[in-house]
Residue frames as a rotation matrix with the C-alpha (Angstrom) as fourth column:
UNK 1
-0.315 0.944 -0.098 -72.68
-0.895 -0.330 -0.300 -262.96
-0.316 -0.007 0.949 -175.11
UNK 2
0.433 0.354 -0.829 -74.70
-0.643 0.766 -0.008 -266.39
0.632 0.536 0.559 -175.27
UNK 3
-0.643 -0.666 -0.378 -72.00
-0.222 0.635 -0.740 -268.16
0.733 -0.392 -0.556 -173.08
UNK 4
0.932 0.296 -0.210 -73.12
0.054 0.460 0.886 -270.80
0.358 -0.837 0.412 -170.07
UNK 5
-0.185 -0.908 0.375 -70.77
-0.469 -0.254 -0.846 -269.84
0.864 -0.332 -0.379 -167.49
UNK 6
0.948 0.199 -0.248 -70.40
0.192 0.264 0.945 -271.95
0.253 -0.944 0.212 -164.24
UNK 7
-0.198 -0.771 0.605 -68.36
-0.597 -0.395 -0.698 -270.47
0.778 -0.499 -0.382 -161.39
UNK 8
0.530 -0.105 -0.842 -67.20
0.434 0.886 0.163 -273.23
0.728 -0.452 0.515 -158.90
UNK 9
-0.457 -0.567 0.685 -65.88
-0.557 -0.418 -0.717 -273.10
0.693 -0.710 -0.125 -155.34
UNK 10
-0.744 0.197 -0.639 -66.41
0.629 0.528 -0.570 -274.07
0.225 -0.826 -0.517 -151.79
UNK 11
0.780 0.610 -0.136 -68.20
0.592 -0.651 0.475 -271.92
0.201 -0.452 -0.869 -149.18
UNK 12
0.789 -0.209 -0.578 -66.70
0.049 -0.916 0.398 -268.66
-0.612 -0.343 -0.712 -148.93
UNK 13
0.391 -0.187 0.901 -65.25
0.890 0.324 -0.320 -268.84
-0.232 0.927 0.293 -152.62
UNK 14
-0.656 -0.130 -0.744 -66.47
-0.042 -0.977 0.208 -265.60
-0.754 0.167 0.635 -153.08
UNK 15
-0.736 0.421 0.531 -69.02
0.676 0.501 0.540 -267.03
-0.039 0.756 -0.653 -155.63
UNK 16
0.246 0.948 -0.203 -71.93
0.965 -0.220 0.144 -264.72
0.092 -0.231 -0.969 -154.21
UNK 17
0.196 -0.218 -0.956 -69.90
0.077 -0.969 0.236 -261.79
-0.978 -0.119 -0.173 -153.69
UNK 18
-0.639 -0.478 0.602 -69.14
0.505 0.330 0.798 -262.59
-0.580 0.814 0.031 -157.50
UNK 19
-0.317 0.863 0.394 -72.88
0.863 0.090 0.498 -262.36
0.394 0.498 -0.773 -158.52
UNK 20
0.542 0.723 -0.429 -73.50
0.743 -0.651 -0.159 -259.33
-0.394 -0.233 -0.889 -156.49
UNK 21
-0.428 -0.704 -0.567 -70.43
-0.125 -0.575 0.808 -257.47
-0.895 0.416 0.158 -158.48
UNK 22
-0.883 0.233 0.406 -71.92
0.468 0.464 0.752 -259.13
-0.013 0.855 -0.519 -161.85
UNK 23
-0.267 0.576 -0.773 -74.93
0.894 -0.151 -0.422 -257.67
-0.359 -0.803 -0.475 -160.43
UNK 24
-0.237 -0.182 0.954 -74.37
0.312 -0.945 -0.103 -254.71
0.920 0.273 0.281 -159.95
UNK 25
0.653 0.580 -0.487 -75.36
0.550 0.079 0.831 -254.98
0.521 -0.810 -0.268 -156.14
UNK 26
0.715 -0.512 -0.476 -71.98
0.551 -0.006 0.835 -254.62
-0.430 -0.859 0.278 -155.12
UNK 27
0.740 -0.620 -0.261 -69.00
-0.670 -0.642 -0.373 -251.73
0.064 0.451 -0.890 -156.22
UNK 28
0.482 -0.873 -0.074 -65.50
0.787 0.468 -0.403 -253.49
0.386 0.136 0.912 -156.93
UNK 29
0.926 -0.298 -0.233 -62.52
0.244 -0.003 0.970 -252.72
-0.290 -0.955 0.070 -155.01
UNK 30
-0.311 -0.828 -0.467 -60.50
-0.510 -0.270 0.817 -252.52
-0.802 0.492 -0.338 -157.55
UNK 31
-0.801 -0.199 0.564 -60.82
0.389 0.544 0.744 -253.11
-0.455 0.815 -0.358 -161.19
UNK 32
-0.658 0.723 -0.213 -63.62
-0.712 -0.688 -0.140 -252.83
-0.248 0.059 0.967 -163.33
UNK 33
0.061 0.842 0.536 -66.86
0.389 0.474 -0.790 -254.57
-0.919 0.256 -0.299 -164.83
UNK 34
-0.893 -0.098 -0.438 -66.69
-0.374 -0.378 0.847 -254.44
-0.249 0.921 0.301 -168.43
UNK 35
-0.169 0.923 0.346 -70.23
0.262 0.380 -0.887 -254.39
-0.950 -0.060 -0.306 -170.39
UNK 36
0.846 0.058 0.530 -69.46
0.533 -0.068 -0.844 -254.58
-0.013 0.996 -0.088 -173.97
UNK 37
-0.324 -0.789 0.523 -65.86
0.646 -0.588 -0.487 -252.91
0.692 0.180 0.699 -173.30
UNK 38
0.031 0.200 0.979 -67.43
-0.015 -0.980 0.201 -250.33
0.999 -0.021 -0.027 -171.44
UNK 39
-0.990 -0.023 0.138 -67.29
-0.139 0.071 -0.988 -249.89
0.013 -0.997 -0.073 -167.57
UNK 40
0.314 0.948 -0.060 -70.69
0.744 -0.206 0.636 -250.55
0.591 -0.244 -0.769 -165.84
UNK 41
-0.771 -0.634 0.062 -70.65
0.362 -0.517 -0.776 -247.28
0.524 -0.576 0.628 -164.27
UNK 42
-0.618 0.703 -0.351 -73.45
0.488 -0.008 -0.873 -245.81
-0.617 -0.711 -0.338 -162.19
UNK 43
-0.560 0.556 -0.614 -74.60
-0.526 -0.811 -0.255 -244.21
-0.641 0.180 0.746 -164.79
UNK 44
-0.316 0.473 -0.823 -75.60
-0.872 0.196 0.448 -247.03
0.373 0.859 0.350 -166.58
UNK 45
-0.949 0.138 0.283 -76.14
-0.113 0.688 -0.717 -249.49
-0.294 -0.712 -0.637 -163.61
UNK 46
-0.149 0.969 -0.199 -80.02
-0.665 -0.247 -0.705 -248.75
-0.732 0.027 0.681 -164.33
UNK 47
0.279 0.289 -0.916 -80.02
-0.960 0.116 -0.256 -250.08
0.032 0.950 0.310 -168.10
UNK 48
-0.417 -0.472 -0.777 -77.74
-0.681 0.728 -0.078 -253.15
0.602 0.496 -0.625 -167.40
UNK 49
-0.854 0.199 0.481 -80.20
-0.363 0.436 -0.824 -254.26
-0.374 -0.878 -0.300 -164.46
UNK 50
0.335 0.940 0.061 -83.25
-0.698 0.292 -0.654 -254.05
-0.633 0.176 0.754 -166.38
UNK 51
0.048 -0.353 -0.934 -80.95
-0.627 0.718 -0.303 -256.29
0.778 0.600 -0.187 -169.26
UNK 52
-0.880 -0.385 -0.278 -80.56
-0.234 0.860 -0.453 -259.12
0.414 -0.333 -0.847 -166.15
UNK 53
0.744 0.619 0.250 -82.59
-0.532 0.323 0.783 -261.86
0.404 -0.716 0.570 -163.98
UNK 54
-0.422 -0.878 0.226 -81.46
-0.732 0.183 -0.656 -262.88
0.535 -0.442 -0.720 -160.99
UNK 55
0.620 0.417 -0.665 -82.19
0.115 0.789 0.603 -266.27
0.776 -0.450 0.441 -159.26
UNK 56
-0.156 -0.903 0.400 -80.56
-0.866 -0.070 -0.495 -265.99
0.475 -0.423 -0.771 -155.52
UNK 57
-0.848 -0.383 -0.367 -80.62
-0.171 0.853 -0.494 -268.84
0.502 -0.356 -0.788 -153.16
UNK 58
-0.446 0.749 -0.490 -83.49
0.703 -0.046 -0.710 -267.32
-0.554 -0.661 -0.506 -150.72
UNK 59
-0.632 0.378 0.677 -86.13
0.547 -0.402 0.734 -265.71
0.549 0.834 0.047 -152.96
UNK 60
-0.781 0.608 -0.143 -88.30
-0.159 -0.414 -0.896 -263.31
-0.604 -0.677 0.420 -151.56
UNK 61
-0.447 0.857 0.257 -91.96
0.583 0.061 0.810 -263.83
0.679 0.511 -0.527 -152.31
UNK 62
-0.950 0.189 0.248 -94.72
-0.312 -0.599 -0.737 -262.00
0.010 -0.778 0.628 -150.65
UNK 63
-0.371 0.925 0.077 -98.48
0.404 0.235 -0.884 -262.53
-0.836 -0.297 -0.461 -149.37
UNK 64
0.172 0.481 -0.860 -99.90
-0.910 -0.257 -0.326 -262.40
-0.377 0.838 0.393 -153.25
UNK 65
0.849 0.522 0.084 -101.17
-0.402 0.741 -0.539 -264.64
-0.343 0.423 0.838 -155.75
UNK 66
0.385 -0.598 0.703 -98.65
0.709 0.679 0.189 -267.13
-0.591 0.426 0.685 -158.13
UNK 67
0.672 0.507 0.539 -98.95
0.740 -0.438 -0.511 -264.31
-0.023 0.742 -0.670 -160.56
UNK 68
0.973 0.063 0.224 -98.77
-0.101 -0.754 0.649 -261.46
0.210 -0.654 -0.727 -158.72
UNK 69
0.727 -0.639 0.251 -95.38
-0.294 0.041 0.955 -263.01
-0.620 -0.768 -0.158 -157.78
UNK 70
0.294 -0.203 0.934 -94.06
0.874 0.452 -0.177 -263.82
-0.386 0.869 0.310 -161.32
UNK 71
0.337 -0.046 0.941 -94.78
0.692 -0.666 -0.280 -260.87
0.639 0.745 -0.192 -162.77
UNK 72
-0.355 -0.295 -0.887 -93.59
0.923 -0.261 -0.282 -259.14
-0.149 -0.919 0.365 -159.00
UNK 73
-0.453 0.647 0.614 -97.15
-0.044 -0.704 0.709 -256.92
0.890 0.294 0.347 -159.41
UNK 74
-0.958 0.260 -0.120 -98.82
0.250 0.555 -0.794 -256.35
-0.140 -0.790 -0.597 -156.52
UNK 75
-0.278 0.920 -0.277 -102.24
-0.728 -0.390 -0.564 -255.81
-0.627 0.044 0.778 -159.05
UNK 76
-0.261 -0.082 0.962 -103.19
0.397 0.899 0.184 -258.49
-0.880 0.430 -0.203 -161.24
UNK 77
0.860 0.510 0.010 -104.67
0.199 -0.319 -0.927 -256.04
-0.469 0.799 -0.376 -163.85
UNK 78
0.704 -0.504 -0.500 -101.19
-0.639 -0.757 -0.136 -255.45
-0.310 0.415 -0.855 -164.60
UNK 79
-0.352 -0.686 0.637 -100.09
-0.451 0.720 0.527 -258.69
-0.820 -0.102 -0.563 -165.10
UNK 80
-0.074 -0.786 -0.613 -99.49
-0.975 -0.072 0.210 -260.73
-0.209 0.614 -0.761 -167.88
UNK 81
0.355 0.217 0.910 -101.19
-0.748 0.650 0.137 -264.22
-0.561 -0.729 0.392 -167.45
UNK 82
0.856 0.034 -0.515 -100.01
-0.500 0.304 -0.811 -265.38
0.129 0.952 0.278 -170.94
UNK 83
0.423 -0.893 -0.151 -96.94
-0.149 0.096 -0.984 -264.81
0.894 0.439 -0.093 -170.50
UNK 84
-0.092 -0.377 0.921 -96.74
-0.996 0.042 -0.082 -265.84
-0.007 -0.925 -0.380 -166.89
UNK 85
0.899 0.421 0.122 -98.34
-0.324 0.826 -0.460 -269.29
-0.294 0.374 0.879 -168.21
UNK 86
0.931 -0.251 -0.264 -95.14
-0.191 0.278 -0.941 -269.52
0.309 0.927 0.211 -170.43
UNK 87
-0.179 -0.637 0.749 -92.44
-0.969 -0.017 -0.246 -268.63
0.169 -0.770 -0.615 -167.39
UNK 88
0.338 0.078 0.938 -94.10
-0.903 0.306 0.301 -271.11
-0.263 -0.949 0.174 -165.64
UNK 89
0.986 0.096 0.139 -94.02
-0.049 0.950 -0.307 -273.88
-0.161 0.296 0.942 -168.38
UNK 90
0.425 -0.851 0.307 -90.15
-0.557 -0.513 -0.653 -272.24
0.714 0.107 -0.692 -168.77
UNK 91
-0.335 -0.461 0.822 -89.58
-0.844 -0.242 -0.479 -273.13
0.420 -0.854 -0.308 -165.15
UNK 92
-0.696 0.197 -0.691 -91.10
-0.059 0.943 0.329 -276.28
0.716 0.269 -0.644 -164.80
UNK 93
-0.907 0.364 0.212 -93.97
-0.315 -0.254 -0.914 -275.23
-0.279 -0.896 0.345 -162.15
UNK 94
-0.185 0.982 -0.045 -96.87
-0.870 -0.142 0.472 -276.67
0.457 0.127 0.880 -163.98
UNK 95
-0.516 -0.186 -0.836 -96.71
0.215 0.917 -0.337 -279.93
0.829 -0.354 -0.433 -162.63
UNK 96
-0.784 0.361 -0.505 -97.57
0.547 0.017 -0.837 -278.21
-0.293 -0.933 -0.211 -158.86
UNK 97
-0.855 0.498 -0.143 -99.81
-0.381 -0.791 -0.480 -275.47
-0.352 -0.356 0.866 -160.05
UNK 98
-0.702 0.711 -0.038 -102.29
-0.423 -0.373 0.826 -277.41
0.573 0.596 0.562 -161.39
UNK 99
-0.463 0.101 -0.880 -102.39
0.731 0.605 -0.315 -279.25
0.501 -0.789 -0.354 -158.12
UNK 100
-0.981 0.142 -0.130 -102.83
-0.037 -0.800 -0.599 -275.30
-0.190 -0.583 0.790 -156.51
UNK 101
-0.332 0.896 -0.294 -106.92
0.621 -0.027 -0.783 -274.34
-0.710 -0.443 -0.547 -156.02
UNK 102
0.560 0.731 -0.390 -107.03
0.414 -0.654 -0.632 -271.54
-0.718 0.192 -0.669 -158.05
UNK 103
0.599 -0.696 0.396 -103.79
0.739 0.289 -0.609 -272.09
0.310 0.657 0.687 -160.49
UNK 104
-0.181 -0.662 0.728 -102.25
0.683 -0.617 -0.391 -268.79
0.707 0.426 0.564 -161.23
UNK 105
0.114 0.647 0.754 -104.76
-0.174 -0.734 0.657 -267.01
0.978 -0.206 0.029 -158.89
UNK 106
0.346 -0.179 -0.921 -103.45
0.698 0.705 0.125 -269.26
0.627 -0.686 0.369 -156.03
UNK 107
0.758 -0.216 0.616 -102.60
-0.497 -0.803 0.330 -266.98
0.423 -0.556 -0.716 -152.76
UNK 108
0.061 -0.675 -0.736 -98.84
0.409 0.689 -0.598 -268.79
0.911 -0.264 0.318 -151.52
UNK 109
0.871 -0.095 -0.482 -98.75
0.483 -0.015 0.875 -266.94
-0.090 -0.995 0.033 -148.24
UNK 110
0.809 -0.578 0.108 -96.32
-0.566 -0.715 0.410 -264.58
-0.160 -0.392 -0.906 -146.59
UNK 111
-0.024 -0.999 -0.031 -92.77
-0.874 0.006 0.486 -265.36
-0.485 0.039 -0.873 -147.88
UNK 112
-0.302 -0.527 -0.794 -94.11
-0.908 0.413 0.071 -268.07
0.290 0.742 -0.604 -149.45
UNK 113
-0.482 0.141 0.865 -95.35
-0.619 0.644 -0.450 -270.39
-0.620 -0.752 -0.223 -146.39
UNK 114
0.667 0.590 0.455 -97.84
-0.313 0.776 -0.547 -272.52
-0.676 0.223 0.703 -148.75
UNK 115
0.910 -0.194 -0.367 -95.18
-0.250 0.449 -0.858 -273.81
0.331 0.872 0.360 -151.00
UNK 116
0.718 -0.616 -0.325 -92.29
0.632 0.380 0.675 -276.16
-0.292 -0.690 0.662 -150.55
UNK 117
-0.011 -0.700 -0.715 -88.61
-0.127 -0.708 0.695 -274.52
-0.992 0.099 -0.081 -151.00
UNK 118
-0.673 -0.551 0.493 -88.40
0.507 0.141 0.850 -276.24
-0.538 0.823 0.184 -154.24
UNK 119
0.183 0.587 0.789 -91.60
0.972 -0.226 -0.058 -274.69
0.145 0.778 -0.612 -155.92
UNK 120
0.951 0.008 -0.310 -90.82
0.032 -0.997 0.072 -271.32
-0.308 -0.079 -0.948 -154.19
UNK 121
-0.160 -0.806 -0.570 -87.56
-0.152 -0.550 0.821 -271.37
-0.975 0.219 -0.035 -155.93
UNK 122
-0.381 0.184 0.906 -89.10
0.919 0.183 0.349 -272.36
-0.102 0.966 -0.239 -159.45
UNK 123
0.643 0.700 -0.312 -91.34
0.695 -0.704 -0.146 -269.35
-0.321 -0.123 -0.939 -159.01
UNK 124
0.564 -0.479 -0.673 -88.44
-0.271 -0.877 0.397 -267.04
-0.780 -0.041 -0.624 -158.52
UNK 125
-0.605 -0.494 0.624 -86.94
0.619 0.200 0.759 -268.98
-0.500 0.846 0.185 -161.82
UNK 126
-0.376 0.365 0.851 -89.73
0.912 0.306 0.272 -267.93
-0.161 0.879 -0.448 -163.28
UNK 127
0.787 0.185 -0.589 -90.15
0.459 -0.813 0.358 -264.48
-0.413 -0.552 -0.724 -161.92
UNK 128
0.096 -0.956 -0.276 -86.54
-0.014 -0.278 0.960 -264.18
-0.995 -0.089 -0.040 -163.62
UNK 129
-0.614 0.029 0.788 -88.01
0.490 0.797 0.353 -264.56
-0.618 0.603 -0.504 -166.84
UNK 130
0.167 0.986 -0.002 -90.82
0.741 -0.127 -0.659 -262.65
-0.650 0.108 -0.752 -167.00
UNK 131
0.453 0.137 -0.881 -89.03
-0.097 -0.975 -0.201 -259.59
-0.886 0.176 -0.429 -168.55
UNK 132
0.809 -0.512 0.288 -86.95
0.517 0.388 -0.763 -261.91
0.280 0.766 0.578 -171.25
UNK 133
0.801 -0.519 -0.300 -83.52
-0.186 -0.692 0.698 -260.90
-0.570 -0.502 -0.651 -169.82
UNK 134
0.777 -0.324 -0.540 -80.46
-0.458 0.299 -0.837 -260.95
0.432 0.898 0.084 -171.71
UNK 135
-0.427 -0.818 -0.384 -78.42
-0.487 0.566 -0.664 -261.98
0.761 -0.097 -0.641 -169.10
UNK 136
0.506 0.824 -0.253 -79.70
-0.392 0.481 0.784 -264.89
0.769 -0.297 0.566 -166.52
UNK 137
-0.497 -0.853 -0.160 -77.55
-0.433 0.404 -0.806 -265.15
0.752 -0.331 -0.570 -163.30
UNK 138
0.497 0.589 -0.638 -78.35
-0.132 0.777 0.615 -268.34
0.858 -0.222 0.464 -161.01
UNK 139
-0.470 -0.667 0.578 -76.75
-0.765 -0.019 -0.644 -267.91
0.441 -0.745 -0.501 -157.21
UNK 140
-0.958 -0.130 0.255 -77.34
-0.224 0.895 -0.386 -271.62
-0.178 -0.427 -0.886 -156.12
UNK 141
-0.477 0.845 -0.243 -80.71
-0.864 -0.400 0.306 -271.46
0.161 0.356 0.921 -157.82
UNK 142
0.287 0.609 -0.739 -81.23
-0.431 0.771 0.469 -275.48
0.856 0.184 0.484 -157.75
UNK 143
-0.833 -0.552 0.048 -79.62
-0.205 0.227 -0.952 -275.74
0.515 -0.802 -0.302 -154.46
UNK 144
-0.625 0.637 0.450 -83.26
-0.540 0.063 -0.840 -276.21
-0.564 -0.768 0.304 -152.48
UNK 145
0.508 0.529 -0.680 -84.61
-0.711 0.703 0.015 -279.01
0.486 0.476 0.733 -155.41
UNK 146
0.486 -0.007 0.874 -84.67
-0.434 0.866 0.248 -282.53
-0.759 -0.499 0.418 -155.14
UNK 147
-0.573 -0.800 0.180 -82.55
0.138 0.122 0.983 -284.53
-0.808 0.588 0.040 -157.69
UNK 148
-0.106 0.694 0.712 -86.00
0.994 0.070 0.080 -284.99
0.006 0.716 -0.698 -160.54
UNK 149
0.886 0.425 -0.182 -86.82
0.371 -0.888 -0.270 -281.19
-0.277 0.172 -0.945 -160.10
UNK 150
0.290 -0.870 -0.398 -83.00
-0.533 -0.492 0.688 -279.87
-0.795 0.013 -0.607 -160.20
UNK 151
-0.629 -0.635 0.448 -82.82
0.150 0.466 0.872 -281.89
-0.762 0.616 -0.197 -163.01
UNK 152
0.110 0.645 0.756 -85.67
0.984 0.038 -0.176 -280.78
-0.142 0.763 -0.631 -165.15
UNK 153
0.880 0.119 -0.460 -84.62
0.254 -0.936 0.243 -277.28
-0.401 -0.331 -0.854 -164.14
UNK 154
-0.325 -0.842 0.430 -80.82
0.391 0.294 0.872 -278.34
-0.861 0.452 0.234 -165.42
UNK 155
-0.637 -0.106 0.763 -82.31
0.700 0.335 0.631 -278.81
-0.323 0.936 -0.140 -168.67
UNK 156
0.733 0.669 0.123 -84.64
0.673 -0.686 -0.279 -275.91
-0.102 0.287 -0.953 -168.80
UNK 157
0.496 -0.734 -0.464 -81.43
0.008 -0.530 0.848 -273.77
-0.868 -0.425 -0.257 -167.75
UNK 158
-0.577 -0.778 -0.247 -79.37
-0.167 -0.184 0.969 -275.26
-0.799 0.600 -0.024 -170.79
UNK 159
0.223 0.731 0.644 -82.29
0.959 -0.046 -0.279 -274.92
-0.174 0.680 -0.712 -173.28
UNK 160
0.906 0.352 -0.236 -82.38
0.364 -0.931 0.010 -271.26
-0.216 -0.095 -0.972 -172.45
UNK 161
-0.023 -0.861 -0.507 -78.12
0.074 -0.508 0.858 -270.99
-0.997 -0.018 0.076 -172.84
UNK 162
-0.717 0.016 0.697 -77.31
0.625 -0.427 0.653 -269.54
0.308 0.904 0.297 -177.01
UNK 163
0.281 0.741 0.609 -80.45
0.729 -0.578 0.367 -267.45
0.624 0.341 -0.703 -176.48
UNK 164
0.875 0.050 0.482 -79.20
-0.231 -0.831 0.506 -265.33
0.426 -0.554 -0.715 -173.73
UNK 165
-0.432 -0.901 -0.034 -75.67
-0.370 0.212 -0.904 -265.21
0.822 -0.378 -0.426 -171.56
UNK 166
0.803 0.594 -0.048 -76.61
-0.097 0.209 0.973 -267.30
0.588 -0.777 0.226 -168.55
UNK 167
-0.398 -0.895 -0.201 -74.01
-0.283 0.328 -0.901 -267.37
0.873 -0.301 -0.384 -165.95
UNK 168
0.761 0.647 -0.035 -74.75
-0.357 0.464 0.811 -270.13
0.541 -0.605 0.584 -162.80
UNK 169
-0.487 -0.689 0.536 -73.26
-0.784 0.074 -0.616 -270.56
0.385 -0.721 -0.577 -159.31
UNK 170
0.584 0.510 -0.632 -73.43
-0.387 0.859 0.335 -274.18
0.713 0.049 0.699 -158.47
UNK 171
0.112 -0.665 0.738 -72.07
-0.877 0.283 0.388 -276.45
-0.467 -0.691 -0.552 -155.32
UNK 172
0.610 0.126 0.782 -73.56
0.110 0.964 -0.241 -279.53
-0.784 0.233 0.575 -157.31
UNK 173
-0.606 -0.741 -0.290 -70.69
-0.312 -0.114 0.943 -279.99
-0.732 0.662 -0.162 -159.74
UNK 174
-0.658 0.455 0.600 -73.33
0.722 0.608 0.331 -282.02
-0.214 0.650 -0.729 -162.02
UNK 175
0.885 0.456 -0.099 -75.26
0.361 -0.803 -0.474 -278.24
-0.296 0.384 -0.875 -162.93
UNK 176
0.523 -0.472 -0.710 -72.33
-0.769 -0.621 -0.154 -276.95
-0.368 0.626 -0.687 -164.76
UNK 177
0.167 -0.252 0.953 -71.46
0.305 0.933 0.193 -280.06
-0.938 0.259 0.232 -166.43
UNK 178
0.447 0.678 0.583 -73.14
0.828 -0.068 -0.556 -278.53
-0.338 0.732 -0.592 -169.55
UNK 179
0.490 -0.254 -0.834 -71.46
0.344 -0.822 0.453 -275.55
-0.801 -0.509 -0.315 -169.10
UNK 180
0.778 -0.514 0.361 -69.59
0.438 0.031 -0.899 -274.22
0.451 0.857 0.249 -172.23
UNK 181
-0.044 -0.997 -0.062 -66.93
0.161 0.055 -0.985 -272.66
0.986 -0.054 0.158 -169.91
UNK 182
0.938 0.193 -0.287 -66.54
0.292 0.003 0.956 -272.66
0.185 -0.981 -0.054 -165.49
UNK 183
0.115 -0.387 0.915 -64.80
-0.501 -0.818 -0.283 -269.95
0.858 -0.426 -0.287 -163.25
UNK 184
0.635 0.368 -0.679 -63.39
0.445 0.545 0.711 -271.88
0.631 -0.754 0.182 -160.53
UNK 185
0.353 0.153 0.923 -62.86
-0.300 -0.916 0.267 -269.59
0.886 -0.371 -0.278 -157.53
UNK 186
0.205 -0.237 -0.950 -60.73
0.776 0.631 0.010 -270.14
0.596 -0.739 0.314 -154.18
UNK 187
0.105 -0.255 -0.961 -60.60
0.879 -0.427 0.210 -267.57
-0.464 -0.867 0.179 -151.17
UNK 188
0.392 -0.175 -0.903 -61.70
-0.068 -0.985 0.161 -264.57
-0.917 -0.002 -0.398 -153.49
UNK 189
-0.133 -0.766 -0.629 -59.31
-0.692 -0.383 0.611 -265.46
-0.709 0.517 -0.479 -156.61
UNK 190
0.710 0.435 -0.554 -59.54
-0.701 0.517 -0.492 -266.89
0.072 0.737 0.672 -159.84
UNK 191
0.117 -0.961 0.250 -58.00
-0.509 0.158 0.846 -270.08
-0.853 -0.226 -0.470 -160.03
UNK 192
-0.821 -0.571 0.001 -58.69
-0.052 0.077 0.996 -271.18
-0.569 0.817 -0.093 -163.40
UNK 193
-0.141 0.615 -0.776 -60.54
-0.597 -0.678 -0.429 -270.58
-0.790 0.403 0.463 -166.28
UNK 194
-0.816 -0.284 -0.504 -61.47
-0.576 0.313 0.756 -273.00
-0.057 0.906 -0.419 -168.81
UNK 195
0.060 0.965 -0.257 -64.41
-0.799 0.201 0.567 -275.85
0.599 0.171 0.782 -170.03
UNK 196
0.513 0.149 0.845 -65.92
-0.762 0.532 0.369 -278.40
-0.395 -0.834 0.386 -167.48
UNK 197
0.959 -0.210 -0.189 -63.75
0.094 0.868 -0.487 -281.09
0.267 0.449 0.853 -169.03
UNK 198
0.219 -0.931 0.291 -60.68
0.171 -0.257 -0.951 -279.83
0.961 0.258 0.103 -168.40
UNK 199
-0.229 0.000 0.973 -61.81
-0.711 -0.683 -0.167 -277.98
0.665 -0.730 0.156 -164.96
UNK 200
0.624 0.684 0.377 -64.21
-0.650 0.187 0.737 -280.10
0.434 -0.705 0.561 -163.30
UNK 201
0.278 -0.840 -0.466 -60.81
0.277 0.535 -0.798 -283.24
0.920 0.093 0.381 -163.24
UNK 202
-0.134 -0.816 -0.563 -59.22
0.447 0.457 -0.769 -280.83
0.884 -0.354 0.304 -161.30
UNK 203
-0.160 0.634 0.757 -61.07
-0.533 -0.701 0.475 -279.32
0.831 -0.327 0.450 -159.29
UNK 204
0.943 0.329 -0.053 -62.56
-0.225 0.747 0.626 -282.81
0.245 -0.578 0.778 -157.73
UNK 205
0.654 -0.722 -0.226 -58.59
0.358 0.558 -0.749 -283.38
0.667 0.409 0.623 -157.59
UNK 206
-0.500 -0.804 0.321 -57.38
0.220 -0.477 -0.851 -280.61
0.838 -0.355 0.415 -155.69
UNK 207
-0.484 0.562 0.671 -60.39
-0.708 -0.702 0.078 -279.73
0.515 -0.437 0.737 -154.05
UNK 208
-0.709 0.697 -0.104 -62.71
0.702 0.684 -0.200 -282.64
-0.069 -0.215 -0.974 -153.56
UNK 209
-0.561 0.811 0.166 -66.08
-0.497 -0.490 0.716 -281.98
0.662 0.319 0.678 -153.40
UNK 210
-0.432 0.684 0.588 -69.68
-0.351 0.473 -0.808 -283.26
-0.831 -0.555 0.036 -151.08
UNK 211
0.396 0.786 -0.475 -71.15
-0.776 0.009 -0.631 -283.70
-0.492 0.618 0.613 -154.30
UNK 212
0.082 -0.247 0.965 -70.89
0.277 0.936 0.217 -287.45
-0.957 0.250 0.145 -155.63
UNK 213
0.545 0.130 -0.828 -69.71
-0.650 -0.559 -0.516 -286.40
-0.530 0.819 -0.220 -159.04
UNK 214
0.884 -0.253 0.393 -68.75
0.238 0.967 0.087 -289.18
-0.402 0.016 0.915 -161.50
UNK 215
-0.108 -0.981 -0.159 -64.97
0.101 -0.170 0.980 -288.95
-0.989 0.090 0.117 -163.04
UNK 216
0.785 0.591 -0.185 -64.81
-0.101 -0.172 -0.980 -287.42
-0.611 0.788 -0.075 -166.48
């Protein structure tokens, strides 16, 4: 509890099938999910979902205000603007929204169409927020920023890590730098377990990487 986990890999790791087991999207094959010791069984799948936010790569948004899509209301009377204000400043989205017509009230458009990838994935940062989760899992969350936005998002990310467990699936090896410990993952299987000093070495060693990461 509290821990910044980053889980490392190529494509087809198994990273995402990770997060939907963590989840709770997906049943294991064997083994179990442990949630305080306890199995996550279906009976308690409910409780440990409302305890999580999830950031995935492709957020869904729909044809509704900034809000509306934060708080994932499709009434504003039922929304929160305070505390959607605070997501946003969480998530680093004020910058665009005060650029937007009508701020919070702003209509983005079916799936999103009025906003680039990177602000529609801040949104869904901040959409992951709205309920204060205790756990915060990130499936390539800064994968669709530029380097200044994925980096202000970085540091929003490891602000938020001691208050809550946050556990983030990254290709850029430089987002789990910070990490306090990283799950690196190869065809499905752990292949070791330990902090980004120790890991990240060999990783870039055995693996390589696309990501220009500097030697630590």
């Amino acid at each position: 509890k509290g821990q910044f986990i980053g889980i490392i890999g190529h494509s087809g790791a198994g990273k995402s099938t990770l997060a939907d087991i963590l989840s709770g999207l997906l049943e294991p094959t064997g083994g179990a999910i442990l949630v305080d010791g306890r199995p996550l069984h279906k009976e308690v799948l409910a409780a440990w979902r409302a305890q999580l936010g999830f950031v995935s790569q492709r957020p869904y948004l729909f044809d509704g205000t900034v809000a509306e899509n934060i708080a994932f209301a499709v009434d504003e009377r039922h929304v929160d603007l305070a505390k959607v204000e605070q997501c946003c400043k969480l998530a680093g989205i004020m910058d665009f929204l005060s650029a937007l017509p009508d701020r919070l009230h702003s209509v983005i458009g079916e799936r999103g169409n009025q906003l680039s990838g990177g602000q529609a994935q801040r949104i869904a940062i901040a959409r992951a927020l709205y309920n204060d989760p205790q756990v915060l899992i990130f499936d390539e969350a800064t994968s669709a920023l530029d380097d200044m936005t994925e980096k202000k998002i970085r540091e929003t990310i490891v602000a938020l890590s001691g208050h809550r467990t946050i556990i983030i699936i990254a290709h850029r090896l430089k987002t789990v730098e910070d990490c306090d410990g990283l799950i690196w993952l190869r065809q499905g299987r752990v292949v070791e377990v330990g902090p980004p000093g120790r890991i990240l070495p060999r990783y870039m060693a055995d693996e390589g990487s696309e990501d220009q990461y500097p030697h630590v």
